[in-house]
SEKOLRO-357661 format. One record per residue (C-alpha): residue number from 1; x, y, z. Coordinates in steps of 0.2 Angstrom, whole numbers. Each point is the difference from the previous one (the first is absolute). Example, Ala and Ser with C-alpha at 12.3 -4.5 7.8 and 13.67 -1.06 7.14 Angstrom:
2
- 1 / 62 / -22 / 39
- 2 / 6 / 17 / -3
! end
This chain:
343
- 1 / 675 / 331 / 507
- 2 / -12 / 8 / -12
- 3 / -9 / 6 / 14
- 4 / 12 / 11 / 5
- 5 / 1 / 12 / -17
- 6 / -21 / 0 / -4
- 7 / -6 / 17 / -3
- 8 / -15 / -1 / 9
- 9 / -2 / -8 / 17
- 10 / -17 / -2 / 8
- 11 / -4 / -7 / 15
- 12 / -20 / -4 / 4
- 13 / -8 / -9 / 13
- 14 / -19 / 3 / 6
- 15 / 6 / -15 / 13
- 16 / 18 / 1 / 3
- 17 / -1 / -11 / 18
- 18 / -5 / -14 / -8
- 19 / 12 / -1 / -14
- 20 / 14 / -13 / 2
- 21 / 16 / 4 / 13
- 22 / 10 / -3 / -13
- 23 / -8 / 12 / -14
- 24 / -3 / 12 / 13
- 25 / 18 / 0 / 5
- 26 / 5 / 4 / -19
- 27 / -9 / 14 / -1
- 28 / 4 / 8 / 15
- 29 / 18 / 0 / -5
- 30 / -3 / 1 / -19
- 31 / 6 / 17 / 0
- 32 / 15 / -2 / 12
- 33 / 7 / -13 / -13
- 34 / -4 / 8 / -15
- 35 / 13 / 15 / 8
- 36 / 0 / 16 / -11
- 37 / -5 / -7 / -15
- 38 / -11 / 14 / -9
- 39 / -20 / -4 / -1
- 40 / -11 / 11 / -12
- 41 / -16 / -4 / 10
- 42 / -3 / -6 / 17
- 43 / -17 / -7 / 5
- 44 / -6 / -5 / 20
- 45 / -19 / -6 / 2
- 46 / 1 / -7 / 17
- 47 / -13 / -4 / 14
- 48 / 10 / 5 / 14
- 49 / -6 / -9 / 19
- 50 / 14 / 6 / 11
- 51 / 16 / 11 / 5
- 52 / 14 / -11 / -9
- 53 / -11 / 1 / -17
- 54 / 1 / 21 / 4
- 55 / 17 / -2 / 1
- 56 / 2 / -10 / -15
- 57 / -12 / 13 / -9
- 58 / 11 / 13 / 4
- 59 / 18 / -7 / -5
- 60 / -6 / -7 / -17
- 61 / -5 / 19 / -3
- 62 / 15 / 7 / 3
- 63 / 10 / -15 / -7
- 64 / -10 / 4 / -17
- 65 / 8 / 16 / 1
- 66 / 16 / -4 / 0
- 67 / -4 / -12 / -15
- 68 / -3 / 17 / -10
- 69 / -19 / -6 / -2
- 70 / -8 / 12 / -12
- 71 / -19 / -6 / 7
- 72 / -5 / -5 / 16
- 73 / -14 / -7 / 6
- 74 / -7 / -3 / 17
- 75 / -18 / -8 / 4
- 76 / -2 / -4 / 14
- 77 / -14 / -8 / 10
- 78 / -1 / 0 / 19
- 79 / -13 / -8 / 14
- 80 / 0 / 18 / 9
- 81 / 11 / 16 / -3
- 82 / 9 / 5 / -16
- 83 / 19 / -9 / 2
- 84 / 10 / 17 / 4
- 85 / 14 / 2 / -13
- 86 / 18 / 5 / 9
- 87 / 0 / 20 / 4
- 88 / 16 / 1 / -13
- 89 / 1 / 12 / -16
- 90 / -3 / -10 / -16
- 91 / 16 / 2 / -8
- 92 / 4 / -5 / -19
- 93 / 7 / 8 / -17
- 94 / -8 / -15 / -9
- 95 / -19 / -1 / 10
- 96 / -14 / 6 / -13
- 97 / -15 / -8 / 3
- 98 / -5 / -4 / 19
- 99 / -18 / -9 / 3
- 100 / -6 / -1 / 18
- 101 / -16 / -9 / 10
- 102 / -3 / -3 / 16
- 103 / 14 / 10 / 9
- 104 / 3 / 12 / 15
- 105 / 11 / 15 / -7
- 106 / 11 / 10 / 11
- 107 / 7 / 17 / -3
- 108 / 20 / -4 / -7
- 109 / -8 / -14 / -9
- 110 / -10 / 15 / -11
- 111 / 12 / 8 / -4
- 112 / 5 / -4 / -19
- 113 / 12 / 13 / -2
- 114 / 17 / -14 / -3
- 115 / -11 / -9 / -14
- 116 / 4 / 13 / -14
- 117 / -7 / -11 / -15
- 118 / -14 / -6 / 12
- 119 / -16 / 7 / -11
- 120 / -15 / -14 / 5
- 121 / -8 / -1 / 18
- 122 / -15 / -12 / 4
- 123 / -7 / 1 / 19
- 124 / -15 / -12 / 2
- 125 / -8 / -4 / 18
- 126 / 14 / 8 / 10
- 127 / 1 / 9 / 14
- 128 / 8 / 17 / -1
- 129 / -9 / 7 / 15
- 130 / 16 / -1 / 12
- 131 / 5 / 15 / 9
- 132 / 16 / 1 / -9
- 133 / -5 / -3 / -16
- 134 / -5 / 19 / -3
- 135 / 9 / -1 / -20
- 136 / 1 / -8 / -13
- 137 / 12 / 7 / -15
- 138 / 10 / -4 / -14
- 139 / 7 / 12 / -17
- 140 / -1 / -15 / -11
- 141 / -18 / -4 / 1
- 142 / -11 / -2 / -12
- 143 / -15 / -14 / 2
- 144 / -6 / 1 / 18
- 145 / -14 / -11 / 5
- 146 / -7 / 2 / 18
- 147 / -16 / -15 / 3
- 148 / -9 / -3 / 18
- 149 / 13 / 6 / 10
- 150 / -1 / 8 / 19
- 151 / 6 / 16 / 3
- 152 / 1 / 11 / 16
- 153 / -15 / 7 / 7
- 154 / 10 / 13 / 7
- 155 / 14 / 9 / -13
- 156 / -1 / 0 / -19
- 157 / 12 / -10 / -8
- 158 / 11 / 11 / -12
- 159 / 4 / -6 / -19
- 160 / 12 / 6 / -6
- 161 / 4 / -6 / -19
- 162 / 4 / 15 / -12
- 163 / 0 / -11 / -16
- 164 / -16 / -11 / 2
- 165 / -10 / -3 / -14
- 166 / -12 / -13 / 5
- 167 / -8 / 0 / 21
- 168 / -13 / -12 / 2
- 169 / -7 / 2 / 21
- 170 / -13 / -10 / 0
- 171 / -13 / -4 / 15
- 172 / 14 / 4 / 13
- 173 / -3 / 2 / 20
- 174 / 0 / 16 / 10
- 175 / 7 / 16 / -4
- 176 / 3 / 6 / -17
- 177 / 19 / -1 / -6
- 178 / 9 / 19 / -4
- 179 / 10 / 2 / -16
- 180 / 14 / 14 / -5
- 181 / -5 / 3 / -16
- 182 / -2 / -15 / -14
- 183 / 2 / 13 / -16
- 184 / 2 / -17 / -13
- 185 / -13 / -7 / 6
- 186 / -11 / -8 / -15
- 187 / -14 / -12 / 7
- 188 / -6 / -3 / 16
- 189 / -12 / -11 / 7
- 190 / -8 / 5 / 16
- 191 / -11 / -13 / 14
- 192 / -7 / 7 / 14
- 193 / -10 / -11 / 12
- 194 / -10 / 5 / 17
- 195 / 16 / 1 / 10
- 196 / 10 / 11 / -13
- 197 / 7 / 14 / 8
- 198 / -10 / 16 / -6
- 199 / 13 / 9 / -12
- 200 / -6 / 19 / 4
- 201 / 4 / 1 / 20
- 202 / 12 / 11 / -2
- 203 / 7 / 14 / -12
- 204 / 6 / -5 / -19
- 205 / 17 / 2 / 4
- 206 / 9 / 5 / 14
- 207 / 18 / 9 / 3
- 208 / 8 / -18 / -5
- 209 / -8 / 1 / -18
- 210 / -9 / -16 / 8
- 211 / -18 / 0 / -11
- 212 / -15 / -10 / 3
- 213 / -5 / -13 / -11
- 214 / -10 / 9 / -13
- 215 / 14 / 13 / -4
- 216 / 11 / -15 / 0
- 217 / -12 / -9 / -17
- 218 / -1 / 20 / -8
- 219 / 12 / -4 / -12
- 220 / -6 / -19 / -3
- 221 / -6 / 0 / -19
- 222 / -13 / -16 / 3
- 223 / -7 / -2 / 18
- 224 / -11 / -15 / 7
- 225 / -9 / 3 / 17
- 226 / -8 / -15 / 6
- 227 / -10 / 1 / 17
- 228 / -4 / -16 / 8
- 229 / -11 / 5 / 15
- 230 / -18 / 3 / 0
- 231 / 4 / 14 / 13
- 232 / 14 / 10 / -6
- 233 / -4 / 16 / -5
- 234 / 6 / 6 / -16
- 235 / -2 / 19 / 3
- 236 / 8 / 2 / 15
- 237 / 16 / -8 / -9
- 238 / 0 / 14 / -14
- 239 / -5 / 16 / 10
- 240 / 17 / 8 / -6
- 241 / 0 / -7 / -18
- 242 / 17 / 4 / -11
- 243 / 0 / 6 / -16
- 244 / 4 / -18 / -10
- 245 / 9 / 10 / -16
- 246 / 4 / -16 / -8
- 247 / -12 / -12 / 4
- 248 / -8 / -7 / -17
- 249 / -9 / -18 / 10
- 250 / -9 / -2 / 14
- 251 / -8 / -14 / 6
- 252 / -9 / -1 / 17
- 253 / -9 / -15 / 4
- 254 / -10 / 0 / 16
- 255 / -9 / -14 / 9
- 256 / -19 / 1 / -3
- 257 / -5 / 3 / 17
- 258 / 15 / 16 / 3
- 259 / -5 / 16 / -4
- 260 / 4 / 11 / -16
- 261 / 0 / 16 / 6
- 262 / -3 / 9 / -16
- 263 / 8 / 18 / 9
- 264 / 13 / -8 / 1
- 265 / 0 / -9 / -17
- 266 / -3 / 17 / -8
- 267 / 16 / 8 / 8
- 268 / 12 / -14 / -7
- 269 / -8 / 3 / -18
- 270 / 2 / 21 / 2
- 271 / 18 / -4 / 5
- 272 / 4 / -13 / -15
- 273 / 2 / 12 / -14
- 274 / 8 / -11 / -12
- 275 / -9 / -17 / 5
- 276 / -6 / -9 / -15
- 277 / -8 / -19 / 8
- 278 / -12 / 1 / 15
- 279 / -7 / -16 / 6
- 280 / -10 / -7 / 15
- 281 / -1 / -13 / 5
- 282 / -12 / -7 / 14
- 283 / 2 / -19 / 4
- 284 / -6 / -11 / 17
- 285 / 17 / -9 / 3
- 286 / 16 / 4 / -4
- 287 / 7 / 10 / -11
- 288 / 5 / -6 / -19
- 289 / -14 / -11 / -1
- 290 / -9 / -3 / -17
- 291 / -17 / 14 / 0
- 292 / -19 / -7 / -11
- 293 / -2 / 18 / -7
- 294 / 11 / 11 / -6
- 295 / -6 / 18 / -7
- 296 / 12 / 12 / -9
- 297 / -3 / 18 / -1
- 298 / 4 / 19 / -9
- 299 / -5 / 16 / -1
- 300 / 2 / 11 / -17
- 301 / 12 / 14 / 1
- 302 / -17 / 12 / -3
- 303 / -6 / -4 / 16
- 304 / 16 / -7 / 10
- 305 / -1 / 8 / 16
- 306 / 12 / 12 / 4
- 307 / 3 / -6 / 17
- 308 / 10 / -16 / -7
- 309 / 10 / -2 / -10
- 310 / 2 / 5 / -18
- 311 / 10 / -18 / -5
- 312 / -13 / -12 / 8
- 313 / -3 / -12 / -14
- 314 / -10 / -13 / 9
- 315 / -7 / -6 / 17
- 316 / -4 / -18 / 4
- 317 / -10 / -8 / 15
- 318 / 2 / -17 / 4
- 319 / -14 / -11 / 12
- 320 / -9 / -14 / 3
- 321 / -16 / 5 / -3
- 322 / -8 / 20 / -2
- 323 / -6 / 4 / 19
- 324 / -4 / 19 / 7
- 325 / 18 / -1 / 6
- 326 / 4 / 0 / -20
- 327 / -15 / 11 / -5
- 328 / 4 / 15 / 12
- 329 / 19 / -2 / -7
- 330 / -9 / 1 / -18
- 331 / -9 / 15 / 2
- 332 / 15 / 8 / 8
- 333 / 9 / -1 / -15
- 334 / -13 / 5 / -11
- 335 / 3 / 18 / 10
- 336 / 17 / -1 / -11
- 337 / -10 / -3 / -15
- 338 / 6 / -17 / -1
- 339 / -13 / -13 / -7
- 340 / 2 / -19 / 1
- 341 / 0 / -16 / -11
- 342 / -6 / -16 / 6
- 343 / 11 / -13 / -6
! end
């Protein structure tokens, strides 16, 4: 049958108990008949209401594996817990892309070290907080993407991926992962919400060369930091601020209500001494919504402070309306002789 030599299989169901016996039958053993025919892209968006679907999950996992599957993808949406993927290394020479959502991760599973070409990771709304699951590492590495996920309130999971050039951890749960060193690293995009983990509890590195977040991004040439929570305090997160020797953009968009500490603020921009693009932005929702105003900045290299940096060509703020949140921010800036547009 055709079926049996596609490239792509994906299997999606928001409501798979009602589905017919027989088209449920099918796809439970779609991937037993189709044997070891290669795949190029496997993709499972399932509502998942009992053990057997768990089961099922798990097998049609593995089973893409075998298939040599170059992308996998697993959403899954459960009426409690995450759905706990088997405690098994991942294990494949052809895997290079793997999305995950709504999963428990276990320790083995973590472990990426058999999946040489595997350089795209996606973690969404899972839950690494399991004692085991105290790593997470891979050599091949390069995209990782870490959204809403729990980790453990009491260890700091370690990273470690020497070759990543993109980490995006954004609006995670509990304590603040720990990474070996991320030398490649490029961009970053950073969301910290009222239960992120502070990332200063303890030294920069320790004897394990394991360094908080903010030695982990000192190498990042653009950097987004996007806090969420009207309560997270942005000083106490850069009390020990690296020096960012590559870092030409920086974006940091705050919600309205959170506070700016502008202490804080100034230490970043003394340790960015190549950065070119500043903007803040300050919005009421979420992050990457449209701002009304928008007022671009510069300073003359006569009176360019000397406390920044020499290569800052222009800073932008972004709002919805001009408030004394905005104002203070404005006059700040205007102690870097940077003077504003309205536009």
């Amino acid at each position: 049958m055709a079926w049996k030599s596609v490239a792509t299989l994906c299997i999606s169901s928001w409501d798979w108990k009602e589905l017919p016996m027989e088209f449920r039958y099918f796809g439970f053993h779609l991937l037993l008949h189709r044997g070891s025919a290669p795949m190029d892209k496997f993709d499972l968006n399932l509502d998942v209401r009992s053990y057997a679907d768990i089961s099922r999950v798990n097998y049609w996992f593995r089973n893409a594996m075998m298939c040599h599957a170059r992308v996998i993808r697993l959403n899954i949406h459960t009426w409690g817990s995450e759905l706990e993927l088997d405690n098994l290394p991942v294990v494949s020479r052809h895997l290079a892309k793997l999305q995950l959502c709504g999963v428990k991760l276990m320790q083995s599973f973590l472990d990426f070290s058999s999946c040489p070409v595997l350089e795209h990771l996606e973690i969404v709304n899972c839950d690494l907080s399991d004692s085991n699951a105290k790593n997470i590492s891979s050599q091949s590495l390069k995209h990782l993407y870490i959204f809403r996920c729990n980790f453990s309130r009491t260890f700091r999971t370690h990273i470690y991926a020497p070759n990543l050039v993109y980490l995006g951890l954004v609006y995670y749960i509990n304590r603040t992962p720990v990474f070996e060193g991320i030398p490649l690293l490029a961009e970053a995009v950073i969301g910290v919400a009222a239960q992120s983990g502070h990332w200063n509890a303890c030294p920069r590195c320790d004897d394990s060369n394991n360094c908080m977040l903010p030695e982990a991004l000192s190498h990042a040439k653009k950097l987004v930091l996007e806090v969420e929570e009207q309560d997270f305090n942005f000083k106490m997160y850069w009390q020990r601020c690296p020096t960012f020797s590559k870092l030409k953009i920086l974006l940091i968009s705050v919600c309205i209500s959170a506070v700016l500490d502008f202490e804080a603020l100034s230490c970043i921009l003394r340790h960015s001494p190549v950065l070119e693009k500043l903007t803040l932005q300050f919005h009421r929702v979420e992050f990457g919504q449209n701002c009304k105003v928008e007022m671009k900045g510069s300073c003359s290299h006569m009176e360019k402070s000397s406390a920044i940096s020499e290569h800052l060509k222009i800073v932008v703020i972004q709002c919805d309306k001009i408030d004394n949140n905005v104002i203070k921010v404005l006059k700040f800036l205007s102690t870097f002789s940077i003077r504003f547009s309205f536009e």
